[in-house]
C-alpha positions in Angstrom: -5.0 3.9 -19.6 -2.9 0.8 -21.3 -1.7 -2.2 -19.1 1.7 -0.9 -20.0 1.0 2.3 -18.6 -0.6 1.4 -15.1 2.0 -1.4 -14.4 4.7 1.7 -15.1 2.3 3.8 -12.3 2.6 1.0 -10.3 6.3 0.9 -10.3 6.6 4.7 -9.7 3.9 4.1 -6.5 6.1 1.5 -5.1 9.1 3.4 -5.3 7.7 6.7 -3.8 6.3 4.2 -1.0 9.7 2.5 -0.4 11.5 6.3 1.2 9.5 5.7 4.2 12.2 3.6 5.6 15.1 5.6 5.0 13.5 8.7 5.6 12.5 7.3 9.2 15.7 6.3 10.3 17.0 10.3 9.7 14.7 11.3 12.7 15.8 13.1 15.8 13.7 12.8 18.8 9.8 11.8 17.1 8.5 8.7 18.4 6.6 6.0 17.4 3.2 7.0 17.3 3.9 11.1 17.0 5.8 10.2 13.5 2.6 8.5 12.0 0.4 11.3 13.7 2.8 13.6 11.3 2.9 11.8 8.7 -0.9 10.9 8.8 -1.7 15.0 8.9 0.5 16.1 6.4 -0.8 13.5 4.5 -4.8 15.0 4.8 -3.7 18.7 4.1 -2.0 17.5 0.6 -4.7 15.2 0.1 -7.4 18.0 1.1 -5.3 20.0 -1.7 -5.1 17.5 -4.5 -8.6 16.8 -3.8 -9.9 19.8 -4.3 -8.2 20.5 -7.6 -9.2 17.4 -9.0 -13.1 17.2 -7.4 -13.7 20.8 -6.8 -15.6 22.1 -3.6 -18.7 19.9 -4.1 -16.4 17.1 -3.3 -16.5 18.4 0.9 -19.7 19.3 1.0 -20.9 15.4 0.3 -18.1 13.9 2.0 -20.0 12.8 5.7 -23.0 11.2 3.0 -20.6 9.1 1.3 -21.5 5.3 0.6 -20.4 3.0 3.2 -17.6 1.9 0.8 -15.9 4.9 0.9 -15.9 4.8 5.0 -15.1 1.0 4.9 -12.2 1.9 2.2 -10.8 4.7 4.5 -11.1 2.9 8.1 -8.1 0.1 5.7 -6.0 3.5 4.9 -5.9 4.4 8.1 -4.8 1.3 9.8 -2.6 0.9 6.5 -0.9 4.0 7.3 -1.0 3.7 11.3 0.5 0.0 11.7 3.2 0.7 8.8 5.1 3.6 10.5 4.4 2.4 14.0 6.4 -1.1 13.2 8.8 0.9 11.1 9.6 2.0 14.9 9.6 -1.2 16.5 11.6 -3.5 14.5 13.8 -2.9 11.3 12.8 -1.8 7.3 14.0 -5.3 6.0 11.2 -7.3 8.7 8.3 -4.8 8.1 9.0 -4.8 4.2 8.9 -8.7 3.9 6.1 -8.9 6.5 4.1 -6.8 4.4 4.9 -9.0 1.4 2.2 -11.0 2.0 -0.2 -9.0 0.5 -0.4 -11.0 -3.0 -1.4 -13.8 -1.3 -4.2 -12.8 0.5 -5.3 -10.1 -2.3 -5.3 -13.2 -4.4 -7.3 -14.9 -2.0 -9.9 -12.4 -1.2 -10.2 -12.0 -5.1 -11.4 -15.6 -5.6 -13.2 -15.8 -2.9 -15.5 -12.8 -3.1 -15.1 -11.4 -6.2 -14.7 -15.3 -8.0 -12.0 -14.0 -10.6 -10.1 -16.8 -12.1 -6.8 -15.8 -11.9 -4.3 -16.5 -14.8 -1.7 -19.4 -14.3 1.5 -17.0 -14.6 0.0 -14.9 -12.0 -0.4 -17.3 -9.3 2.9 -19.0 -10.4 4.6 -15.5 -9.6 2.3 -14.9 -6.7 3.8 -18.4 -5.1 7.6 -17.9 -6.3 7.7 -14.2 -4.9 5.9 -16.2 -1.8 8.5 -18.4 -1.7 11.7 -15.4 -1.7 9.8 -13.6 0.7 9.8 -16.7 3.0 13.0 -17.3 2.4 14.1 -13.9 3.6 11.4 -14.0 6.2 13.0 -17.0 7.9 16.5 -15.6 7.6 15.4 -12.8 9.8 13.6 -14.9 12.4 17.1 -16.4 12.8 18.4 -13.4 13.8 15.6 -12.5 16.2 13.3 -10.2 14.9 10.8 -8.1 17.1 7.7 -10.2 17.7 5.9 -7.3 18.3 7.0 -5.6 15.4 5.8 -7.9 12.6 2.1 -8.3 14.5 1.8 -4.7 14.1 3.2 -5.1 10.4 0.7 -7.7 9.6 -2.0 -5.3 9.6 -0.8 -3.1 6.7 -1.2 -6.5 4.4 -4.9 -7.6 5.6 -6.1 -4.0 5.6 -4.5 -3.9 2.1 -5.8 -7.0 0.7 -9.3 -5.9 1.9 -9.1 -2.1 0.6 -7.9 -3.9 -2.9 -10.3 -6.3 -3.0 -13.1 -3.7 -2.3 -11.9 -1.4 -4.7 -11.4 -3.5 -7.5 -15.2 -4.8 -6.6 -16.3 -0.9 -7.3 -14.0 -0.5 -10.2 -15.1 -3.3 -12.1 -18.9 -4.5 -10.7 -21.3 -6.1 -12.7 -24.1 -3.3 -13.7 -27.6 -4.3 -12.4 -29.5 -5.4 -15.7 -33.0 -4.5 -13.9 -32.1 -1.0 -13.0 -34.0 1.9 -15.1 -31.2 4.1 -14.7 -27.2 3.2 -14.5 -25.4 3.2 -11.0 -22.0 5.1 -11.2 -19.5 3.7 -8.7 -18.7 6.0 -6.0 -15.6 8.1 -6.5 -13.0 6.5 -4.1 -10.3 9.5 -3.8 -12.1 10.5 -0.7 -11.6 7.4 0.7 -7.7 8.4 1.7 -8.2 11.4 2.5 -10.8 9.9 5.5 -8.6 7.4 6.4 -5.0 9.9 6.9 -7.9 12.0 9.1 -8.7 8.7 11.2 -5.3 8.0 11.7 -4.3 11.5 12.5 -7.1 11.3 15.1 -6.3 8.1 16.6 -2.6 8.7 16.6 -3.0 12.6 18.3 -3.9 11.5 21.8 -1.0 9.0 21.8 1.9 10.9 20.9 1.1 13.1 23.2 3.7 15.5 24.6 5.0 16.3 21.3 9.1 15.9 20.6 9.8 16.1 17.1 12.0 19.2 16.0 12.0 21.1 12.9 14.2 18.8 11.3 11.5 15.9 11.5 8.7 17.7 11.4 10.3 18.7 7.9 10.8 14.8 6.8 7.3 13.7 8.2 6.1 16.8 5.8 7.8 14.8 2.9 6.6 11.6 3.6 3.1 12.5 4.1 2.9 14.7 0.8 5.2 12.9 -1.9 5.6 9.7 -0.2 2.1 8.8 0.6 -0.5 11.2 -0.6 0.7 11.7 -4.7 0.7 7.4 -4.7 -2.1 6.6 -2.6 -3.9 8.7 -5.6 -2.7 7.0 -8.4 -3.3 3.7 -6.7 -7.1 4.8 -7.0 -6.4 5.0 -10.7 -4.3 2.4 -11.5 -7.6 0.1 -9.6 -9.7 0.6 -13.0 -7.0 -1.3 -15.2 -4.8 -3.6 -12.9 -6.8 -6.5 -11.5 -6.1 -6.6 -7.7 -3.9 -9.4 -7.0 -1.5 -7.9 -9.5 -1.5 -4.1 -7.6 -0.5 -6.9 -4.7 2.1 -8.3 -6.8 4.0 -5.3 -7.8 3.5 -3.9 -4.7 6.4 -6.4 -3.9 8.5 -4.1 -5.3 8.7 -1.6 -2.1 10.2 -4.7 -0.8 13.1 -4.4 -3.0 13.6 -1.1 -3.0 12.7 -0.2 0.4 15.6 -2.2 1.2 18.4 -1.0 -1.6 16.9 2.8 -0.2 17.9 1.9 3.8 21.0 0.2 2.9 22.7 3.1 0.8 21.1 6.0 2.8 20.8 4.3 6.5 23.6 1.9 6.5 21.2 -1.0 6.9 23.2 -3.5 5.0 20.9 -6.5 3.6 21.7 -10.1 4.3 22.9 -12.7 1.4 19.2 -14.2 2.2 17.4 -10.8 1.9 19.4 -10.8 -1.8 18.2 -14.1 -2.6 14.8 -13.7 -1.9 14.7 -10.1 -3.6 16.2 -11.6 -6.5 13.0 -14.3 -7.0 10.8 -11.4 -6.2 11.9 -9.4 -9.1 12.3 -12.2 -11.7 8.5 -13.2 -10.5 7.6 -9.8 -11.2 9.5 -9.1 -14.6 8.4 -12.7 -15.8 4.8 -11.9 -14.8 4.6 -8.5 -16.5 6.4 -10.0 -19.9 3.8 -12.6 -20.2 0.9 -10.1 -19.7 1.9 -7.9 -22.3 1.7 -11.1 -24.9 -1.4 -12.2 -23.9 -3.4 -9.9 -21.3 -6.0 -11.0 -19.2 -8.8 -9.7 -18.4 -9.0 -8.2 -14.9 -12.9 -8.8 -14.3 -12.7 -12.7 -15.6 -15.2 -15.1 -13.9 -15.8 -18.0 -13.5 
């Protein structure tokens, strides 16, 4: 796969990601933790699906002796998909979106701490002036008085992020052991999601607890879980062996921008002149970011 073709992935993820919002605030009667308990088990049957086209029936039959990657990989999934929807409940799109929007800049972190990648100058200058849009819309909202609650329960989706990018990017792209008699293959991380929408389907059951959702929701948390969160989450794996991981973080940034533009036309959740602003720095980050790789790529495993 080019660079051209996984950062055009990437921007289909992000946009499948960015729904969630809008498809939320069309709910009846679910709550809180019974929509990510049906979003979280949708997500596992289409992921138990897509799995076993692509791996076969081998694939379930190894799953419980899996390397401790995959089970650290799926335990950030699941809190990934469990803190996301629950604050999607507790405070608006806009404040989860731009919460999670720090991603980059721990991803970007993590990576040069514990994987020592030297990161190019053009992406840490877009990781800080998409930092500095975010913050910009970030403080705009904590003018208006955002749920407290709310963005500690979104802050979780970033750190479990950073940590499941960082650790896949490790497997992706690990330096072979020159002593070993026979090559290591890295372990196949697809089961990984599938683990983590079981954990959180598990974890979130006992919680929402009597069931309320009708029909109608039980149909839109169907969607989310399948389209919106299943078919990305797979191509993310993917997109892992090319993209170096503060850059996934990066364009990630996207669902910012269009989770916002999605709630506004379809939710009437109209964004502020600062939300603007800030989106606006995001994408020129991104697009002047992306430009630059394609004239001069770098490579995603650099050290120092």
């Amino acid at each position: 796969m080019t660079h051209t073709r996984a950062v055009s992935l990437m921007i289909l993820v992000t946009l499948l990601w960015s729904i969630a919002g809008v498809v939320t605030r069309h709910l009846d009667t679910a709550q809180s933790f019974e929509v990510t308990f049906w979003r979280s088990f949708f997500n596992a049957i289409a992921l138990a699906i897509g799995l076993t086209f692509l791996r076969g029936t081998a694939l379930w039959r190894h799953l419980l002796q899996s390397p401790l990657s995959i089970w650290v990989s799926g335990v950030c999934w699941a809190v990934m998909f469990t803190a996301f929807m629950v604050a999607l409940t507790l405070t608006s799109v806009a404040n989860v979106l731009v919460t999670m929007a720090i991603g980059p800049l721990l991803t970007a972190l993590f990576a040069r701490v514990f994987l020592h990648h030297r990161l190019p100058r053009r992406t840490w200058l877009a990781i800080f002036i998409a930092g500095a849009g975010i913050s910009w819309m970030f403080g705009q909202e904590m003018k208006n008085g955002i749920s407290a609650l709310g963005t500690l329960v979104a802050l979780a989706v970033p750190l479990a992020g950073a940590i499941n990018f960082t650790l896949l990017q490790h497997i992706s792209h690990g330096t072979p052991d020159p002593e070993a008699v026979m090559p290591t293959r890295s372990p196949d991380m697809l089961p990984a999601i599938f683990i983590g929408a079981v954990l959180s389907a598990a974890f979130t059951l006992p919680l929402a607890w009597p069931m309320q959702a009708s029909m109608h929701d039980i149909s839109l948390l169907a969607l989310l879980g399948s389209l919106q969160l299943a078919v990305p989450c797979l191509l993310l794996v993917r997109i892992t062996r090319v993209l170096p991981a503060p850059e996934i973080a990066l364009l990630c940034l996207l669902e910012v921008v269009f989770g916002v533009l999605w709630v506004w036309l379809g939710a009437g959740e109209a964004p502020t002149s600062a939300t603007l602003t800030g989106g606006a720095l995001v994408l020129g980050a991104l697009l002047a970011n992306e430009l630059l790789a394609l004239k001069k790529p770098a490579s995603p495993s650099q050290q120092k």
